[in-house]
N, C-alpha and C positions, 0 to 999 in steps of 0.2 A: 669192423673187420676189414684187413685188406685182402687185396687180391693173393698174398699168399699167402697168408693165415689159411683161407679159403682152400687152395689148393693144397695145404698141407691136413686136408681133414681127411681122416683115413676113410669113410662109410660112405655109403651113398645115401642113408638115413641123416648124415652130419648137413651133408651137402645139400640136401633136399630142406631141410628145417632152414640154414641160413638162404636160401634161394627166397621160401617162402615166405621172410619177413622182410624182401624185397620189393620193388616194384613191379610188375607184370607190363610191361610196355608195348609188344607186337608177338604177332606168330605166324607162320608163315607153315606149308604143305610142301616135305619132297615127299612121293613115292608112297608109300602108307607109314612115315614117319611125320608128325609134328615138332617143328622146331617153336620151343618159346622164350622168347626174349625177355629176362629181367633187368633192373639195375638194382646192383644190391650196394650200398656203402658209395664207394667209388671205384666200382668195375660195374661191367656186364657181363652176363651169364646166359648163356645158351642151354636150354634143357632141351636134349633129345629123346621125343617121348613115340616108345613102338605101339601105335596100337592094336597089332596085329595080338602082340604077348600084353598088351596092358601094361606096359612097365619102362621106366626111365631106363634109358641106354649109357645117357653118357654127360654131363655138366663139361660145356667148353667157356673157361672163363677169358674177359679180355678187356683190354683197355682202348683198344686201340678205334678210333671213330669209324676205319676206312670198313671193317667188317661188318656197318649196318648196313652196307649198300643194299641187301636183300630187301632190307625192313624201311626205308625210308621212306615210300609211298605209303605204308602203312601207320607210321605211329603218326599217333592223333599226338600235339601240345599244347598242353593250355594256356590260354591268354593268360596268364597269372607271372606263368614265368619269366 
């Protein structure tokens, strides 16, 4: 899947099934929202999850490296790669 396949899924059910057969990489806390950081294919994706209502708000997909800044003390990589 690429990153516009991706963005051309109409449901947040579509988008949440191909999130979830991605990698789960970092997460991070604004406010009472969790952001969680996948890699799916070749993008990243961003799920923003409320847990105030229990429920994904918004899938931000991306390529671009400069927007892990948030996440980069956080993601653990393994010697392998």
């Amino acid at each position: 899947m690429t990153i516009y396949e991706f963005i051309s899924l109409k449901s947040m059910d579509e988008k949440a099934e191909a999130v979830w057969c991605g990698h789960l990489i970092a997460e991070r806390a604004v406010k009472r929202r969790v952001i969680l950081l996948f890699w799916v294919h070749s993008f990243f994706v961003e799920v923003y999850y409320d847990q105030d209502d229990n429920q994904i708000k918004k899938f931000a997909p991306f390529k671009s490296t400069r927007k892990l800044d948030p996440y980069l003390a956080k993601i653990q990589l393994e010697a392998s790669l």
